[in-house]
C-alpha positions in Angstrom: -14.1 115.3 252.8 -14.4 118.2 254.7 -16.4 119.2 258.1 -19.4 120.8 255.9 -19.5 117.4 254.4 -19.7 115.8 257.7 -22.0 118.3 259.4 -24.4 117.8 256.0 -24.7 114.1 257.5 -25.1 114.6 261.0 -26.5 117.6 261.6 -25.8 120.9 263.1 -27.8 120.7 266.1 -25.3 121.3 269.2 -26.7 120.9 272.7 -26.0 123.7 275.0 -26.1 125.1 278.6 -25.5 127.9 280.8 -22.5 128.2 283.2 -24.6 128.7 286.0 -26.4 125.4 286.0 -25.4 122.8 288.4 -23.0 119.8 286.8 -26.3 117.5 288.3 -28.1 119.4 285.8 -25.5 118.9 282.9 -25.2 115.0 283.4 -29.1 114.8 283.0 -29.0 117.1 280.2 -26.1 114.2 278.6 -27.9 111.5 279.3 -31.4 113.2 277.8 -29.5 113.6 274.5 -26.8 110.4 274.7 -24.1 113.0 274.0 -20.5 113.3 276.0 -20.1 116.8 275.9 -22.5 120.7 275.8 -21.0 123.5 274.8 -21.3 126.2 277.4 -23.1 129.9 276.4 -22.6 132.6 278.3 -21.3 136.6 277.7 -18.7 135.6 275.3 -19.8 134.6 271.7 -19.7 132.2 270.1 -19.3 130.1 273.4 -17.4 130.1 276.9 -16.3 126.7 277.0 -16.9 123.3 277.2 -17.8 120.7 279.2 -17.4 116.6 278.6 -18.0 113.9 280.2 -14.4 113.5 280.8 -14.6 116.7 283.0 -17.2 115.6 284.9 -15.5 112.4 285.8 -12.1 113.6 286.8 -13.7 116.3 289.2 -15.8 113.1 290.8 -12.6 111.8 291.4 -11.2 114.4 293.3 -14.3 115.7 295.4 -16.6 112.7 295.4 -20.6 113.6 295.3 -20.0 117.2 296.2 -19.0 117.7 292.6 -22.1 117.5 291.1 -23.3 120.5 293.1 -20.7 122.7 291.4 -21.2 124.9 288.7 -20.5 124.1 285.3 -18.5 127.2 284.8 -16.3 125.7 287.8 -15.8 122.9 285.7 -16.0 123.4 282.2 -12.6 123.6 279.6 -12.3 127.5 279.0 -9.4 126.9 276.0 -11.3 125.3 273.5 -10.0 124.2 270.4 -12.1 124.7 267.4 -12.2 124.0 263.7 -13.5 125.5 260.8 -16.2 124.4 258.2 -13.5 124.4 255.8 -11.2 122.1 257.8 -10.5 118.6 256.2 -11.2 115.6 257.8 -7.8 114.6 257.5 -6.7 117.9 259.9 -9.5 117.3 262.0 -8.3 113.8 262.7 -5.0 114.7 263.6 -5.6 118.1 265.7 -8.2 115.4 267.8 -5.1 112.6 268.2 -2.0 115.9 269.0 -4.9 117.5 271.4 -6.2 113.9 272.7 -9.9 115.8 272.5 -12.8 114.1 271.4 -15.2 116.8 270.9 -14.6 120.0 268.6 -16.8 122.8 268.0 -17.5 124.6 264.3 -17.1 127.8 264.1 -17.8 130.2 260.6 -17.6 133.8 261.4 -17.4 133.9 264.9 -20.5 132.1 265.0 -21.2 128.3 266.5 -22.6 126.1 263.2 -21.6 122.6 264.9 -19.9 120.3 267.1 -18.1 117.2 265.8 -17.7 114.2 268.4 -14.7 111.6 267.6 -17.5 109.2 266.5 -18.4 111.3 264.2 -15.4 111.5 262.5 -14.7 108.1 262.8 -18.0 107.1 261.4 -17.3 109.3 258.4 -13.8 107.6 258.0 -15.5 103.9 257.9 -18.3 105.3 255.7 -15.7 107.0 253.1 -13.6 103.1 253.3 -16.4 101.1 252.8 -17.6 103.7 249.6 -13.5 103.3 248.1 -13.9 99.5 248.9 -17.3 99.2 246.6 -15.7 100.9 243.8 -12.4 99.2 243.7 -14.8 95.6 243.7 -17.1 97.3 241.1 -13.5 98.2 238.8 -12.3 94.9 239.2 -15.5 93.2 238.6 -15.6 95.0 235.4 -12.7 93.8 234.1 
């Protein structure tokens, strides 16, 4: 399985927002859609970074309230890692455990066609178990 295969299920919709909006408005924009993380568009295509949940959180921890009235560029993870549409879930898996990241955009072309959470590929894990599991039940059965 590859991340096309994945993106095919889910979806390609990715959630965005500009650098100059407050990190208030970014939470409410996270909690509108349930997601942990929006990529950030601004000059440089496909995207100028990211910002999680995780970001938020450890910059609460350092400067309280007052954080939320920063700027998401102020905030946001600049070096990104990204994968292809190509990429297997296999390498996606493992450049999410070396890089202990749980969100990863898509790119094809220098263009943005996705973003793959860790439940995502965890879910598509579980669903590709459970489909081996059925068949090995359905050989033996047959038997």
């Amino acid at each position: 399985m590859n991340v096309t295969h994945l993106l095919s299920i889910k979806g390609r919709e990715v959630t965005t927002i500009s650098p100059h909006r407050s990190v208030r408005d970014a939470l409410d924009v996270l909690r509108e859609h349930g997601i942990g993380a929006l990529v950030v568009r601004g000059a440089t295509p496909p995207f100028d970074g990211i910002l999680s949940e995780r970001d938020i959180v450890r910059a609460l921890a350092i400067d309280g309230a007052a954080a939320l009235d920063r700027s998401v560029d102020e905030l946001m993870t600049r070096e990104v890692n990204v994968c292809e549409e190509s990429t297997s879930l296999a390498a996606l898996m493992a450049l999410m455990t070396e890089k202990r990241i749980r969100h990863v955009p898509v790119v094809r072309d220098g263009q943005l066609t996705g973003l793959v959470s860790i439940g995502d590929v965890v879910k598509a894990r579980v669903d590709e178990l459970e489909r081996e599991r059925r068949e090995l039940l359905d050989y033996v059965a047959a038997r």
